[in-house]
Backbone bond lengths (Angstrom), bond angles and torsions (degrees), N, CA, C in turn:
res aa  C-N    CA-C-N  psi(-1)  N-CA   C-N-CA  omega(-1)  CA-C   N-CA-C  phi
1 X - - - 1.469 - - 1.531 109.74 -
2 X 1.493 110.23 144.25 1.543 106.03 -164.82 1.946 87.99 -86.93
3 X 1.313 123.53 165.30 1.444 135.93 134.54 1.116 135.43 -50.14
4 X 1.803 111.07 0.64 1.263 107.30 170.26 1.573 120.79 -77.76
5 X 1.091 135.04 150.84 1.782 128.19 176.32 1.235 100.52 -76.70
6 X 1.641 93.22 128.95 1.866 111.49 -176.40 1.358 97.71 -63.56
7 X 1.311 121.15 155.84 1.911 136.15 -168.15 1.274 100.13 -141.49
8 X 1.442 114.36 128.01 1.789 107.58 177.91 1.439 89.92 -137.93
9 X 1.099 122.77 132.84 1.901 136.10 -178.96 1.931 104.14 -133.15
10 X 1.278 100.11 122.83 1.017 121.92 -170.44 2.000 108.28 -96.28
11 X 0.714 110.88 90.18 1.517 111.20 -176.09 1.725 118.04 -94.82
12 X 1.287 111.81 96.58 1.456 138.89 -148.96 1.451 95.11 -76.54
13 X 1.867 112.53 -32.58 1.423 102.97 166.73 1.810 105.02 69.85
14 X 1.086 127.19 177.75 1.490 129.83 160.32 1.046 154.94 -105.68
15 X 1.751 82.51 101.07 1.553 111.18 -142.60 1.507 108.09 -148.15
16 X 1.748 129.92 179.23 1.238 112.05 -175.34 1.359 135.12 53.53
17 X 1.388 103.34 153.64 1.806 120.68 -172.60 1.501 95.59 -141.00
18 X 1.364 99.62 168.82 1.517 119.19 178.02 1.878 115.64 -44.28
19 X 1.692 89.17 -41.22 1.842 85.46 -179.50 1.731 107.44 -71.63
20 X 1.688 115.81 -41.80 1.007 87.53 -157.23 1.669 111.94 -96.58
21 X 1.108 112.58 -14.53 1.654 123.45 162.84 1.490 95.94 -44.61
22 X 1.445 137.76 -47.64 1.301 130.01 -148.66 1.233 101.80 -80.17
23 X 1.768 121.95 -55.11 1.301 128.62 144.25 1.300 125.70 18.08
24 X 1.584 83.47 -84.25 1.903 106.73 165.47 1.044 139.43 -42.56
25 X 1.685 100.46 -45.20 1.641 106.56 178.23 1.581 96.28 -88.87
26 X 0.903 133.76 -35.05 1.226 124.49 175.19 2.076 110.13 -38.74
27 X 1.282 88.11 -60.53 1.741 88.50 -173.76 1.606 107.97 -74.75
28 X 1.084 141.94 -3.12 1.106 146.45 134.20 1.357 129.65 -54.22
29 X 1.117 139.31 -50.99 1.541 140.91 160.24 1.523 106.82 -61.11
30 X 1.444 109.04 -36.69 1.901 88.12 -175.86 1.597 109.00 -105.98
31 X 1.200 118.75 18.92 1.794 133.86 150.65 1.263 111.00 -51.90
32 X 0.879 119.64 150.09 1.716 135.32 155.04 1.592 109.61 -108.17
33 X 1.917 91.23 94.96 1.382 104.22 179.76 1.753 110.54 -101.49
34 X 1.523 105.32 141.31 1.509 99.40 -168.07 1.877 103.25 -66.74
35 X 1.738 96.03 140.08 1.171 91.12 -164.74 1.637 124.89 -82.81
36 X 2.034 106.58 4.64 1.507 100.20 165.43 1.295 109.14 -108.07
37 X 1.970 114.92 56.10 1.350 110.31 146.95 0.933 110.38 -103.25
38 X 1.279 138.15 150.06 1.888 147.42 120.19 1.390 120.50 -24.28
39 X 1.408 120.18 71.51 1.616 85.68 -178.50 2.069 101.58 -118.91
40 X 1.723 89.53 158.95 1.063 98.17 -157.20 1.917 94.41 -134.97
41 X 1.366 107.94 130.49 1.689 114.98 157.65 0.939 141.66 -96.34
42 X 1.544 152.74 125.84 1.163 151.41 -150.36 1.229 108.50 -121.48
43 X 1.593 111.96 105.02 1.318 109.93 -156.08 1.683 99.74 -103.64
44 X 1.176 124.88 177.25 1.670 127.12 172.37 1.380 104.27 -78.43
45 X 1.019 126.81 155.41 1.453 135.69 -149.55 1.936 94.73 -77.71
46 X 1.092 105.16 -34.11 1.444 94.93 -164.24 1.848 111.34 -104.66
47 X 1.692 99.02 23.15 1.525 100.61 177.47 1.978 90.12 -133.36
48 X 1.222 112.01 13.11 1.670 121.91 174.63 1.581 103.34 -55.97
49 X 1.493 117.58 -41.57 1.598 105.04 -172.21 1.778 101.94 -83.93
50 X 1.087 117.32 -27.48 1.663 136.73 -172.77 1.657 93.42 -37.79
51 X 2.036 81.87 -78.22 1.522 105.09 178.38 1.598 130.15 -54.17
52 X 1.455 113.65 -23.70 1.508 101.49 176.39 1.551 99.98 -91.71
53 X 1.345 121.83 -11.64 1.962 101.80 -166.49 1.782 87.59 -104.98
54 X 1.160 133.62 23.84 1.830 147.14 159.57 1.008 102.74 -77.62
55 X 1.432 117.90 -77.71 1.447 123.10 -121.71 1.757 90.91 -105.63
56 X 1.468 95.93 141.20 1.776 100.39 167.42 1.523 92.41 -38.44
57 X 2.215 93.39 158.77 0.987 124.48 156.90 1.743 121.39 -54.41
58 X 1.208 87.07 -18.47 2.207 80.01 -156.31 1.682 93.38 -101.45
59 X 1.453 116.10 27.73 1.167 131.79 175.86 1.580 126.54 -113.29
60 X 1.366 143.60 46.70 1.453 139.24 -154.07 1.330 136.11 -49.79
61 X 1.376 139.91 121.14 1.752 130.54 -160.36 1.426 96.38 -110.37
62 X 1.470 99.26 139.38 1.638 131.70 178.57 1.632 100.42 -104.12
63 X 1.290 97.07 144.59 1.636 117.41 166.96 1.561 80.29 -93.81
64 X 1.729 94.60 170.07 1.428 96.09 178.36 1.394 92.97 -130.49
65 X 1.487 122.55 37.47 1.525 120.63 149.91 1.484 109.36 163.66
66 X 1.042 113.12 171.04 1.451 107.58 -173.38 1.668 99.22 -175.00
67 X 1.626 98.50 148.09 1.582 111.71 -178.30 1.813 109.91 -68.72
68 X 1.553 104.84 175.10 1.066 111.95 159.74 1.450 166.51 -98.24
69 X 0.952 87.25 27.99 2.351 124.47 -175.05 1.562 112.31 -167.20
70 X 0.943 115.32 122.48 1.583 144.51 -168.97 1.626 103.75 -45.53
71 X 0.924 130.27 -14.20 1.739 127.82 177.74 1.411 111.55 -143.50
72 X 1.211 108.05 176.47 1.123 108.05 132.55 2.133 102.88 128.24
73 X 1.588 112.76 -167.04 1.351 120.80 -165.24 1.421 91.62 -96.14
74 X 2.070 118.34 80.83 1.424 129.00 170.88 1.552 98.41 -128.18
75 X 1.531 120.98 98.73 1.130 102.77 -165.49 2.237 88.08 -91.17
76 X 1.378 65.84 145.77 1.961 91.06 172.68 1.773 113.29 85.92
77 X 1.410 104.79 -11.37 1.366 115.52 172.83 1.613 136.33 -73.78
78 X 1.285 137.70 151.87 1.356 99.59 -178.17 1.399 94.58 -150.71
79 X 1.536 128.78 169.68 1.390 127.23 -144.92 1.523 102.38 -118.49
80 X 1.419 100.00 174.77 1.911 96.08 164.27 1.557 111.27 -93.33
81 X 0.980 111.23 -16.28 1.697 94.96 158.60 1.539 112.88 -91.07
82 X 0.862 146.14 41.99 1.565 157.35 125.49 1.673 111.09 -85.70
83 X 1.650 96.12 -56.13 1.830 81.14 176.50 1.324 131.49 -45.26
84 X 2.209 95.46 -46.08 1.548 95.95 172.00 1.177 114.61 -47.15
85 X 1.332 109.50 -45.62 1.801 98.22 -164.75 1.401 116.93 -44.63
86 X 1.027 112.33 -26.65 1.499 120.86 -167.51 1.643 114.08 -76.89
87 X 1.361 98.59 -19.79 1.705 106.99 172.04 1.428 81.51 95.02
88 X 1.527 140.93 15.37 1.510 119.77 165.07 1.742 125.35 -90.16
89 X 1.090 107.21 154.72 1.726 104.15 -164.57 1.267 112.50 -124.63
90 X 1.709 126.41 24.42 1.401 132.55 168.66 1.114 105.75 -138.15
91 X 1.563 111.05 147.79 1.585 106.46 141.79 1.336 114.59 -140.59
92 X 1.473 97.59 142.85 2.161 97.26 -171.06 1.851 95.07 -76.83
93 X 1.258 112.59 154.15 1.581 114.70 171.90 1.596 107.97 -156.41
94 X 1.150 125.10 148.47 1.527 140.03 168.01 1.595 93.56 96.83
95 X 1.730 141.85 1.61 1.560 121.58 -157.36 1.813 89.35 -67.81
96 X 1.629 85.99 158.25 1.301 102.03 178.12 1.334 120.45 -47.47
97 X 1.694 140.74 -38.54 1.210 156.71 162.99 1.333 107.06 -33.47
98 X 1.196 121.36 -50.47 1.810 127.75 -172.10 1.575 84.02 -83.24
99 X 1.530 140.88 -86.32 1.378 133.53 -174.93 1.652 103.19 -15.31
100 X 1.317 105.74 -93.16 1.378 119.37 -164.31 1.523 117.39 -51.74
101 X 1.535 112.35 -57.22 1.557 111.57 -161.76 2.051 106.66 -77.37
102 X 1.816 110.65 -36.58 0.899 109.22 168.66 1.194 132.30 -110.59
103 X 1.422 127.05 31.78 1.557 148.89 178.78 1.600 103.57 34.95
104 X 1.223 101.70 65.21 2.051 111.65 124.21 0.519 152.05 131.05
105 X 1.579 123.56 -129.74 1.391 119.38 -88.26 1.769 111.51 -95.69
106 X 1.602 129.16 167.87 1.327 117.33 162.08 1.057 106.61 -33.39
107 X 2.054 122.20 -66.30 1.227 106.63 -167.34 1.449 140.42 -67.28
108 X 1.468 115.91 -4.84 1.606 145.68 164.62 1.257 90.96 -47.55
109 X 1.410 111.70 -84.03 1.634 127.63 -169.43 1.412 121.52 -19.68
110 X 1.987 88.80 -72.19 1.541 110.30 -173.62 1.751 111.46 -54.40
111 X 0.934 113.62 -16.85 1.662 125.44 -179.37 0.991 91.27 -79.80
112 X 1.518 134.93 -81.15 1.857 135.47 -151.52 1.676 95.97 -72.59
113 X 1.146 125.40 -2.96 2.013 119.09 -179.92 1.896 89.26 -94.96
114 X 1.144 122.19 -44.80 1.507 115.85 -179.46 1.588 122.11 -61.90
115 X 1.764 105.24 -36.04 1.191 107.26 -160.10 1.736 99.74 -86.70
116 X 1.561 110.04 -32.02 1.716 108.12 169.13 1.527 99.54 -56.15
117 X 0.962 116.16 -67.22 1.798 124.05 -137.79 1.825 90.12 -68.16
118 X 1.321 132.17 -24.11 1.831 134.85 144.94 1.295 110.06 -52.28
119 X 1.363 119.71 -29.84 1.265 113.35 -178.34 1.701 131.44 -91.50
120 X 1.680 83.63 -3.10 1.817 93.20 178.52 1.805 113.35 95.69
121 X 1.836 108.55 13.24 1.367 105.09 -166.64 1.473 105.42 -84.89
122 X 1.096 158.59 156.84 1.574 145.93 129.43 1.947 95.34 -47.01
123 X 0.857 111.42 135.97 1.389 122.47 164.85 2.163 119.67 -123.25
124 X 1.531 109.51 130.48 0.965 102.84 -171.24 1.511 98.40 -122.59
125 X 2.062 100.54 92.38 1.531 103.05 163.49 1.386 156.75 -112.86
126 X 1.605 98.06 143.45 1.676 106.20 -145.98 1.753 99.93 -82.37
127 X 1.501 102.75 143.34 1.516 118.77 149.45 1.536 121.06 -130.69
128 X 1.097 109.57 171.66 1.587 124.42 175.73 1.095 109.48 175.05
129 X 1.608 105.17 179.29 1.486 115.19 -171.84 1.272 109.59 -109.61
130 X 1.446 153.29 -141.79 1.535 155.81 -145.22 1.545 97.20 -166.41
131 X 1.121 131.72 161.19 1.611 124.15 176.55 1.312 113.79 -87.56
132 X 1.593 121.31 -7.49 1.522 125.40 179.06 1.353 90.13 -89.39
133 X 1.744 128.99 -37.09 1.462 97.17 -173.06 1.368 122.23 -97.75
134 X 1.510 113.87 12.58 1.335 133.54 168.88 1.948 107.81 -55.23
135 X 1.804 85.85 -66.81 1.681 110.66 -177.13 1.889 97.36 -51.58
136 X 1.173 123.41 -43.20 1.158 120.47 -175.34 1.303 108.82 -73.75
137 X 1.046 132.89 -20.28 1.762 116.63 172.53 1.162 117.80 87.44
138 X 1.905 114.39 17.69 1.440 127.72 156.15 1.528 118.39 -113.68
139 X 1.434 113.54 61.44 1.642 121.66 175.52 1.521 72.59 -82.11
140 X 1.369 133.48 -88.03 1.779 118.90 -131.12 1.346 92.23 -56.09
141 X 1.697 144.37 -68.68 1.214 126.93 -171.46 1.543 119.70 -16.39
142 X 1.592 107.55 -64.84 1.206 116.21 -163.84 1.509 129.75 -65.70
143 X 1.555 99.71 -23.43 1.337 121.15 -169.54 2.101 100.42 -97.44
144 X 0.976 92.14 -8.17 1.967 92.77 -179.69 1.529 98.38 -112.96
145 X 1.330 131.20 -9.51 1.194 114.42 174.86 1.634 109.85 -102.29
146 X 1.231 118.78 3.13 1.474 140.58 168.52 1.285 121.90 -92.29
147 X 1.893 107.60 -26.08 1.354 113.06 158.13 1.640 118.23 -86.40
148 X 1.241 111.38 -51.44 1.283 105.01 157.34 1.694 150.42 -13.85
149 X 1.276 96.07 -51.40 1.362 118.85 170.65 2.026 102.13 -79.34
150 X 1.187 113.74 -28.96 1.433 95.01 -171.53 1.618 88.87 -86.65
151 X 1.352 122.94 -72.68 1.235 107.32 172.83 1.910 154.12 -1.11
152 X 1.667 78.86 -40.85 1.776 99.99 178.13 1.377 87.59 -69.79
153 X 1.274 136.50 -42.40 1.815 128.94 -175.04 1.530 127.97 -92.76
154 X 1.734 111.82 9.02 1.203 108.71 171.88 1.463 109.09 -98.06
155 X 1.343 115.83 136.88 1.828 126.07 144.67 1.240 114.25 -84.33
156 X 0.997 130.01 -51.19 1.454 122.79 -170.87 1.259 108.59 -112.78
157 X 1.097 116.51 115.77 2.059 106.45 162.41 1.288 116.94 -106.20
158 X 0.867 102.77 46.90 2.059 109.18 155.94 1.390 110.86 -83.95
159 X 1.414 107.15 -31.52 1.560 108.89 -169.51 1.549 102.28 -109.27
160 X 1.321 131.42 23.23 1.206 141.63 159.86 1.744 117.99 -104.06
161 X 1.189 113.48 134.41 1.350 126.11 -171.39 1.748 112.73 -137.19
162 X 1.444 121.67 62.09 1.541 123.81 163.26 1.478 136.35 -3.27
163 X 1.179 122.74 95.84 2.153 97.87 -177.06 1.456 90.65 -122.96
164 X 1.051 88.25 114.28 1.728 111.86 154.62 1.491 117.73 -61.15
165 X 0.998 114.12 108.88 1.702 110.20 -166.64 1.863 105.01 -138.83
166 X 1.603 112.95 87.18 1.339 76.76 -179.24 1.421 138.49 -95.92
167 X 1.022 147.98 154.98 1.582 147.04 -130.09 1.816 86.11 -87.72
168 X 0.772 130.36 -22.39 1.627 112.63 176.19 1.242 116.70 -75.01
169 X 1.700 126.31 -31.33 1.124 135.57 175.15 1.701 117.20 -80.56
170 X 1.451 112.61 6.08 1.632 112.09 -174.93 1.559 109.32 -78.91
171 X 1.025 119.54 109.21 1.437 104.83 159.94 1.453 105.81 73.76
172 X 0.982 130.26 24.94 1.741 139.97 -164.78 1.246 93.57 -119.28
173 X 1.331 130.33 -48.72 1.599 117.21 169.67 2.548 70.30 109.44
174 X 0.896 117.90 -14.16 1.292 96.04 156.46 1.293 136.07 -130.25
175 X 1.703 111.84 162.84 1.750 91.90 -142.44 1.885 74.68 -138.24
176 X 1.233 99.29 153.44 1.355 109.61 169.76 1.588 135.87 -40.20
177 X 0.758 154.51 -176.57 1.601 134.66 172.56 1.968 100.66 -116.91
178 X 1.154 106.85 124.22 1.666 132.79 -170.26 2.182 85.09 -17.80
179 X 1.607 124.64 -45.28 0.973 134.79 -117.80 1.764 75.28 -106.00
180 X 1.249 119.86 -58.08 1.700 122.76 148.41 1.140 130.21 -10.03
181 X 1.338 109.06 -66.30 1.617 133.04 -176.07 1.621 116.14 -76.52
182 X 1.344 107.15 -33.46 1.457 109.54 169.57 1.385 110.75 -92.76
183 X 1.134 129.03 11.90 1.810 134.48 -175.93 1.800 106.10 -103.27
184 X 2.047 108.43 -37.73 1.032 119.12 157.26 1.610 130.66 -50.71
185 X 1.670 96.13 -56.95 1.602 96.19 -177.93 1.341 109.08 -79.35
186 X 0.977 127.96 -34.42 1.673 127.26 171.48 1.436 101.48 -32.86
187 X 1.164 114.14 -47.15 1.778 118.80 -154.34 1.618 116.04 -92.99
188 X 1.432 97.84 -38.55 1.538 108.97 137.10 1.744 134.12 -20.26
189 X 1.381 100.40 -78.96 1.300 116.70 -177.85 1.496 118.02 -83.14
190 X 1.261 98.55 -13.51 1.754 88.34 139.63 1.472 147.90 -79.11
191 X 1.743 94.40 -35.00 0.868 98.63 161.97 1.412 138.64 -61.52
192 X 1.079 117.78 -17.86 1.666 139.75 172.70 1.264 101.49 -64.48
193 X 1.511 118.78 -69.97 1.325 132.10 -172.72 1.717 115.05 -52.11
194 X 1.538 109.27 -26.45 1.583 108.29 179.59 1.920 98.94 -96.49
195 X 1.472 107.63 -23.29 1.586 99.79 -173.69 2.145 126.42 -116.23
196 X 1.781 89.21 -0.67 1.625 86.07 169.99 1.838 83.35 -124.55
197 X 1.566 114.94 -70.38 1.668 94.26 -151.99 1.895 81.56 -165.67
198 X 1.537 111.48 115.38 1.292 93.10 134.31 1.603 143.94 11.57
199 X 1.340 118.66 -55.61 1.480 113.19 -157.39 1.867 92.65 -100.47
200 X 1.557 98.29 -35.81 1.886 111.21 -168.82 2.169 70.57 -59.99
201 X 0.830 108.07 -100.00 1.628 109.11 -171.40 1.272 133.41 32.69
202 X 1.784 93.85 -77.87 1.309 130.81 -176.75 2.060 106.24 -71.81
203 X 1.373 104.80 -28.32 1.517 103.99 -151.75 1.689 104.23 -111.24
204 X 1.655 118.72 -13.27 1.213 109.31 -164.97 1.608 98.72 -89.68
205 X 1.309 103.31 165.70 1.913 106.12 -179.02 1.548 90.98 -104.05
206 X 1.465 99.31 146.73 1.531 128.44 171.38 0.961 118.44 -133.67
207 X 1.416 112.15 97.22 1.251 132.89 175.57 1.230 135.61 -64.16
208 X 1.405 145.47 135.26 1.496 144.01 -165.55 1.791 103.94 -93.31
209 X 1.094 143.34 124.24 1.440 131.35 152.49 1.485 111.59 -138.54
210 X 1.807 111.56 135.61 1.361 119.97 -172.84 1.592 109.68 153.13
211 X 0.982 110.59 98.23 1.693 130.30 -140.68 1.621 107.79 6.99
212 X 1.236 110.62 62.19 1.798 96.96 161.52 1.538 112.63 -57.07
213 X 1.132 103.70 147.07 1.810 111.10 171.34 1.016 94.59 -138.19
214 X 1.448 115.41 173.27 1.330 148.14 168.67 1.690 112.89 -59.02
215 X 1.560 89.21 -29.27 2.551 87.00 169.32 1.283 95.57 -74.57
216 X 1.459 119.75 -48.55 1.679 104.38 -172.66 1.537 130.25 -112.89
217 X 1.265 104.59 60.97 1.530 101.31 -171.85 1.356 78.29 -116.00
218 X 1.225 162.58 -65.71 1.336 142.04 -140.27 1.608 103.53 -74.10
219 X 1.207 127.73 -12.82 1.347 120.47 -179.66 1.375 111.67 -94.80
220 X 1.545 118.63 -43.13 1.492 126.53 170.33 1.938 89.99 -55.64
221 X 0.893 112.11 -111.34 1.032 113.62 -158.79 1.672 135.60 -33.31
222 X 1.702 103.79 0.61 1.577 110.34 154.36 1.759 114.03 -75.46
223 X 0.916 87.95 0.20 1.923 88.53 179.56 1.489 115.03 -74.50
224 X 1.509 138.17 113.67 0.633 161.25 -154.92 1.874 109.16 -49.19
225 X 1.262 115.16 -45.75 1.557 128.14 154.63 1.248 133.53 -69.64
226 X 1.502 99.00 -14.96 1.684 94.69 -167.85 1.893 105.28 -98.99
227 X 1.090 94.72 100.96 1.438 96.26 177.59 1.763 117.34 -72.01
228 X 0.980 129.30 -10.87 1.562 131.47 -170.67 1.273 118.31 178.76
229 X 1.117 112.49 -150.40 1.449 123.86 -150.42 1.611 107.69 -139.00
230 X 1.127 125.74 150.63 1.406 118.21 166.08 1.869 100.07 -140.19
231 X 1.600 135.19 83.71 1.255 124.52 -121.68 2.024 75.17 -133.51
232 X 1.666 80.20 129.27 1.601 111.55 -172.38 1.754 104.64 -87.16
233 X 1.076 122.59 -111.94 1.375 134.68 178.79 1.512 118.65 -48.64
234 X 1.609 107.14 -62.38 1.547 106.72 161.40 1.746 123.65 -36.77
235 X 1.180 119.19 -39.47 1.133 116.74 175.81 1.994 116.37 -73.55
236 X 0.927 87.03 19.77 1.691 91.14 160.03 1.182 112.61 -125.98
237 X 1.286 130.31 -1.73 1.458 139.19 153.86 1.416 143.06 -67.59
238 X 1.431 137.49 149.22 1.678 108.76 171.37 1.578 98.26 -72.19
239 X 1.154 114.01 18.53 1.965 84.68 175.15 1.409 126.67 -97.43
240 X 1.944 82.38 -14.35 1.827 95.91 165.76 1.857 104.70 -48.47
241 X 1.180 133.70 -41.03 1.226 122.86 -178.57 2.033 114.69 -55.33
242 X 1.173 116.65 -30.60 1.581 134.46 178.90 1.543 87.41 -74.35
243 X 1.269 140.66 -30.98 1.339 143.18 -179.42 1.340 128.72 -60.39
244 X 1.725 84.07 -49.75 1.563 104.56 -178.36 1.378 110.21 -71.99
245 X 1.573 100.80 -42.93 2.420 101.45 -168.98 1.778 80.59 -92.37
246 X 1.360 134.16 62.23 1.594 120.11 155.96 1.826 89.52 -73.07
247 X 0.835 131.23 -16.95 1.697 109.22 -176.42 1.345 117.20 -124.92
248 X 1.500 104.70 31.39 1.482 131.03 178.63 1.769 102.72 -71.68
């Protein structure tokens, strides 16, 4: 097991209402969650104040995206100084859904990861590959030139948290094999270690997301790289709690 603190982010995606989000947080606050996880919810932008004045404190809420400059004429968009306002302290950015379904781009990304992480956000950002460029035998290309670009905009990565998520495994009901997922982050965190610093390398969390469940979180997450979770559908479940203690 690495020394990094396990991270589990629940990305609620768009989904839920007041009853059953509450539900949720309800069985979340009266869980017995192990207490050296991170866990974090990603609520829909317009249930962010709902979800942070719900859920225990020792619980953290994610926007699940946010623009890139603090004001301004973006109609439907909303900023990280709005999230703060909300008393929230994440925001997810780059998941494949915004790439793919709403086109973009690295350089989109790398802008809204600079302009949070100026803004004081923890940011948790996602890459992956596509299943054609899996079959093609350019996941590391694809997945280092996706880090790359976020990278060129971090100073600090304490408040950065990586999820490897790849887009074939979303919501497909299939998920990489534990042996997959640790072949990714392995290659990852080298790559860090040969292209930001040694210590970013050794110290940043890399997160797994791509239908984790409750059958396979104790095996994904014995993998030596995989520090956490970044958990789609399950996380509207009580099994997201079996999610959270995988290293209970």
């Amino acid at each position: 097991m690495s020394p990094r603190r396990f991270f589990v982010g629940g990305n609620w995606k768009m989904n839920g209402d007041k009853k059953s989000l509450g539900d949720l947080i309800n069985t979340l606050n009266t869980a017995q969650l192990h207490p050296d996880t991170e866990v974090v919810c990603g609520a829909p932008a317009i249930y962010l104040d709902f979800a942070r004045s719900k859920l225990s404190s020792t619980i953290f809420v994610a926007a699940q995206n946010c623009y890139k400059v603090p004001k301004g004429a973006f109609t439907g968009e909303i900023s990280p100084a709005m999230i703060k306002d909300c008393g929230v302290e994440w925001v997810i950015l780059g998941h494949s859904e915004r790439r793919h379904v709403f086109g973009e781009s690295d350089e989109l990304i790398s802008q809204k990861v600079a302009h949070a992480l100026e803004s004081g956000l923890g940011v948790i950002a996602c890459i992956g590959e596509k299943l054609d460029e899996r079959e093609a035998g350019i996941t590391e290309k694809v997945v280092f030139e996706q880090t790359q670009a976020i990278a060129d905009n971090v100073k600090d990565w304490s408040k950065v948290v990586l999820a490897y998520e790849p887009v074939w495994a979303i919501g497909t009901g299939k998920t990489a094999s534990p042996e997959q997922a640790q072949e990714v982050h392995q290659k990852l965190r080298e790559w860090l270690r040969a292209n930001v610093s040694e210590e970013v390398g050794n110290s940043v969390r890399i997160i797994y997301g791509g239908s984790v469940t409750g059958a396979n979180c104790k095996e994904l997450g014995s993998q030596h790289d995989v520090d956490g979770f970044l958990v789609g559908g399950a996380s509207l479940k009580p099994e997201f709690v079996n999610i959270i203690n995988a290293r209970a």
